[in-house]
C-alpha positions as CSV (number, residue, x, y, z in Angstrom):
1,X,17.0,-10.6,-19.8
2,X,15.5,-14.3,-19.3
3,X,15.2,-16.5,-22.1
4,X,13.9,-20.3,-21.3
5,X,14.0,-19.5,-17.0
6,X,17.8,-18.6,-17.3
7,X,19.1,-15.0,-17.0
8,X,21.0,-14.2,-20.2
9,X,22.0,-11.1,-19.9
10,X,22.0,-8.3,-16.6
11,X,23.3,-5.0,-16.5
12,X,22.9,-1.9,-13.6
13,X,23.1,1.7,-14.3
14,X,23.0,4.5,-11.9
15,X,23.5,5.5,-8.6
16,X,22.2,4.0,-5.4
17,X,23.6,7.1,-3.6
18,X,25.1,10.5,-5.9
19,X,27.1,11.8,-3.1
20,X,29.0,8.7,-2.0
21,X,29.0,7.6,-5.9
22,X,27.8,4.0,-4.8
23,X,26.3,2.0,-7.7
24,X,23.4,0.6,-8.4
25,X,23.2,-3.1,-8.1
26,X,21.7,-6.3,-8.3
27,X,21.0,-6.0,-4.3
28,X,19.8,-2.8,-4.3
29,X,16.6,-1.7,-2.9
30,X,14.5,0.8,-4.2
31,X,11.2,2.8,-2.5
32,X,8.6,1.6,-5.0
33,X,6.1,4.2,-3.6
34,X,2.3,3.3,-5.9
35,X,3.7,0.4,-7.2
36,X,3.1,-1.1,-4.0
37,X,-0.2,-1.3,-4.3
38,X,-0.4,-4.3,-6.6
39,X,1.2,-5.9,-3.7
40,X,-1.5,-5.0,-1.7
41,X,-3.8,-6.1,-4.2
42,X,-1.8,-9.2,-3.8
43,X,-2.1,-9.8,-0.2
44,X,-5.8,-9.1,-0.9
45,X,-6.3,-11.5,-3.3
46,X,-4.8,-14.1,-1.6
47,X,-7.1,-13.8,1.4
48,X,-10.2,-14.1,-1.5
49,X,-8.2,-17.3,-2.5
50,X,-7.9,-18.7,1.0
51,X,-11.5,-17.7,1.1
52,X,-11.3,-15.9,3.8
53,X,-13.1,-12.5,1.8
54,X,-14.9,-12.0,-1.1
55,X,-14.3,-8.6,-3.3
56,X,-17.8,-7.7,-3.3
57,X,-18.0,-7.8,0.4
58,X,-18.3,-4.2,2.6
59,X,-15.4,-3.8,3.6
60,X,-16.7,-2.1,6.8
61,X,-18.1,-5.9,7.2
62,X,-14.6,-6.7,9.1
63,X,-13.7,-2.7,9.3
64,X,-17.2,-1.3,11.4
65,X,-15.4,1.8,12.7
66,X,-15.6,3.3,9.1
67,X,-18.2,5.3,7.7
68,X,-20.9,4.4,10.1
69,X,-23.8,6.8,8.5
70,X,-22.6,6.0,4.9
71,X,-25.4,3.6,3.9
72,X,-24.2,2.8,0.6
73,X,-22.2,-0.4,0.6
74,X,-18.4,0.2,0.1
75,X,-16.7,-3.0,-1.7
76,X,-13.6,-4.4,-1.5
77,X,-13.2,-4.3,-4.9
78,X,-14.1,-0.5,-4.9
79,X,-11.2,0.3,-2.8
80,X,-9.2,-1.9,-5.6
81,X,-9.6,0.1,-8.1
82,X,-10.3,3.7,-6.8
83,X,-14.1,3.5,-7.4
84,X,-14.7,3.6,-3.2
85,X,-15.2,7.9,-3.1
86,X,-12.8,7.7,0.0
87,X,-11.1,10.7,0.2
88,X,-7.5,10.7,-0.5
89,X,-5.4,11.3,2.5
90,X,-3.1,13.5,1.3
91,X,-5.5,15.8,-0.1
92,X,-7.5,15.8,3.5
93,X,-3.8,16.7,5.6
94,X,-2.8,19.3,3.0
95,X,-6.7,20.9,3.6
96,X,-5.6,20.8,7.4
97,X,-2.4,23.0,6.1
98,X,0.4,20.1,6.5
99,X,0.9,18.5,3.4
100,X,1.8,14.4,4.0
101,X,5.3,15.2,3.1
102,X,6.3,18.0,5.5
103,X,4.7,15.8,8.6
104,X,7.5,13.6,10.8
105,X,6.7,10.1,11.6
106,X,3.2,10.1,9.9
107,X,2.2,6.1,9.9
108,X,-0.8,4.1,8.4
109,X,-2.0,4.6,12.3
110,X,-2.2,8.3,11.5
111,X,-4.3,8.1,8.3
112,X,-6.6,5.3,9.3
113,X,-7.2,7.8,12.4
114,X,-8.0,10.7,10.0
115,X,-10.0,8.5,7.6
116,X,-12.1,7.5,10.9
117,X,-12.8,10.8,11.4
118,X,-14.4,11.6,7.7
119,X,-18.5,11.5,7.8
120,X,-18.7,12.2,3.4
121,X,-17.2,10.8,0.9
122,X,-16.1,12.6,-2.2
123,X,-18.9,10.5,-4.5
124,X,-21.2,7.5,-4.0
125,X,-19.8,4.3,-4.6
126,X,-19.1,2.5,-7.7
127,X,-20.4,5.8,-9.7
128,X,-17.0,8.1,-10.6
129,X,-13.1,6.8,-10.2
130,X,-10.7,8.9,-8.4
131,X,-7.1,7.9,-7.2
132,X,-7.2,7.4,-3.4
133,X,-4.1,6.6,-1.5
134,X,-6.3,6.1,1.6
135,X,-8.4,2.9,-0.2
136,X,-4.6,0.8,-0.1
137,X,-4.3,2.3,3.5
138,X,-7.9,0.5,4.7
139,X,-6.5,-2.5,3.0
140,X,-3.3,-2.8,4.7
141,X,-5.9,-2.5,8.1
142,X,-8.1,-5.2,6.1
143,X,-5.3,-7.9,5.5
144,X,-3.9,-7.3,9.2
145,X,-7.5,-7.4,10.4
146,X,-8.7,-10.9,8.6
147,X,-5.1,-13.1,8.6
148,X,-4.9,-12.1,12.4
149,X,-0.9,-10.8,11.5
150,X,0.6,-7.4,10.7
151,X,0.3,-6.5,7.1
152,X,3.9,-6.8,6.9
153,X,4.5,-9.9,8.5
154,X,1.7,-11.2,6.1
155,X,3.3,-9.6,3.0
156,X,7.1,-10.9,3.8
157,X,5.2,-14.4,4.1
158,X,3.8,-13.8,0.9
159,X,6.7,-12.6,-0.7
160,X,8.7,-15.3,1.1
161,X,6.5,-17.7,-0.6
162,X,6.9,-16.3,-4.0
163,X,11.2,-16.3,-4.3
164,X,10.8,-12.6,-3.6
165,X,13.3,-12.6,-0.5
166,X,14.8,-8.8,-1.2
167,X,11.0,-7.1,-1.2
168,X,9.4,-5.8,1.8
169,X,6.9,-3.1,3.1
170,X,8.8,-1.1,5.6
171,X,6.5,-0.3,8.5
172,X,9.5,2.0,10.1
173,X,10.1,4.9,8.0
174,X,13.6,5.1,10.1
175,X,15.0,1.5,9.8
176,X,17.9,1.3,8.6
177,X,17.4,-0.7,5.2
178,X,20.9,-2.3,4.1
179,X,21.5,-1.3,0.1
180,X,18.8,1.1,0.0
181,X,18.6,3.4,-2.8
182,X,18.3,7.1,-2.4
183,X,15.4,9.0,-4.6
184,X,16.8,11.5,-6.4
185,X,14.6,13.8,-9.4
């Protein structure tokens, strides 16, 4: 709890790890899975501050390899908040047979390949909502693209910038992470 900038009280419950019966604490780190994409909103929105994008721009504007006979303009913003009609990743691998989470070493390379290669898109534009992993993945692709600099180097600036020194996108699913939590359910 903070009261007046000053942590009053703290406490940690749980288990980092079950079978080794290590604790959580206040250096553990923890896979936030969809929470990251506020972060990637974030990074976003601090290129639109820098002025270096707008949200109502195509996004295919720095991104041309996308959707070449889709007409419709794709924004930015629409990729924000789900209202692109890109197709959601995981639903296109697990259509291929191979759910996302029974593939090995699948990267952002691997779904920006596989979003490439999709000609539709589930609706036009700005008309329906539906929850699409693969509109955070363009972005990632979008922030690297316009601030010239890995999305993760950008985002550990970022987060540098804000006090946030223990929060980081992982670009290595096999680093070794020091203090990393273990998901459990």
């Amino acid at each position: 709890m903070v009261k007046n900038g000053q942590i009053i009280y703290e406490k940690y419950i749980g288990y980092a790890n079950l079978a080794d019966q290590i604790k959580i604490t206040s250096q553990s780190k923890f896979n936030i899975a969809s929470n990251a994409k506020q972060f990637t909103a974030l990074a976003i929105l601090s290129l639109v501050k820098q002025n270096k994008l707008n949200l109502a721009d195509d996004f295919r504007t720095y991104l041309p390899d996308y959707y070449p006979h889709i007409k419709d303009k794709i924004t930015i913003q629409q990729l924000i908040n789900h209202t692109s009609g890109v197709r959601d990743y995981s639903d296109l691998l697990s259509l291929q047979g191979k759910p996302w989470w029974k593939r090995v070493g699948l990267d952002n390379t691997d779904v920006l390949n596989l979003i490439k290669d999709q000609k539709e898109l589930n609706f036009r534009p700005g008309t329906d909502y539906l929850y699409s992993n693969s509109g955070y993945t363009i972005l990632t692709a979008l922030v690297s693209k316009i601030s010239g600099v890995s999305f993760k180097q950008y985002t550990d600036e970022l987060f540098n910038q804000q006090g946030m020194m223990n929060t980081q996108f992982n670009d290595n699913y096999m680093a070794v992470v020091s203090n990393k939590t273990l998901p459990y359910n």
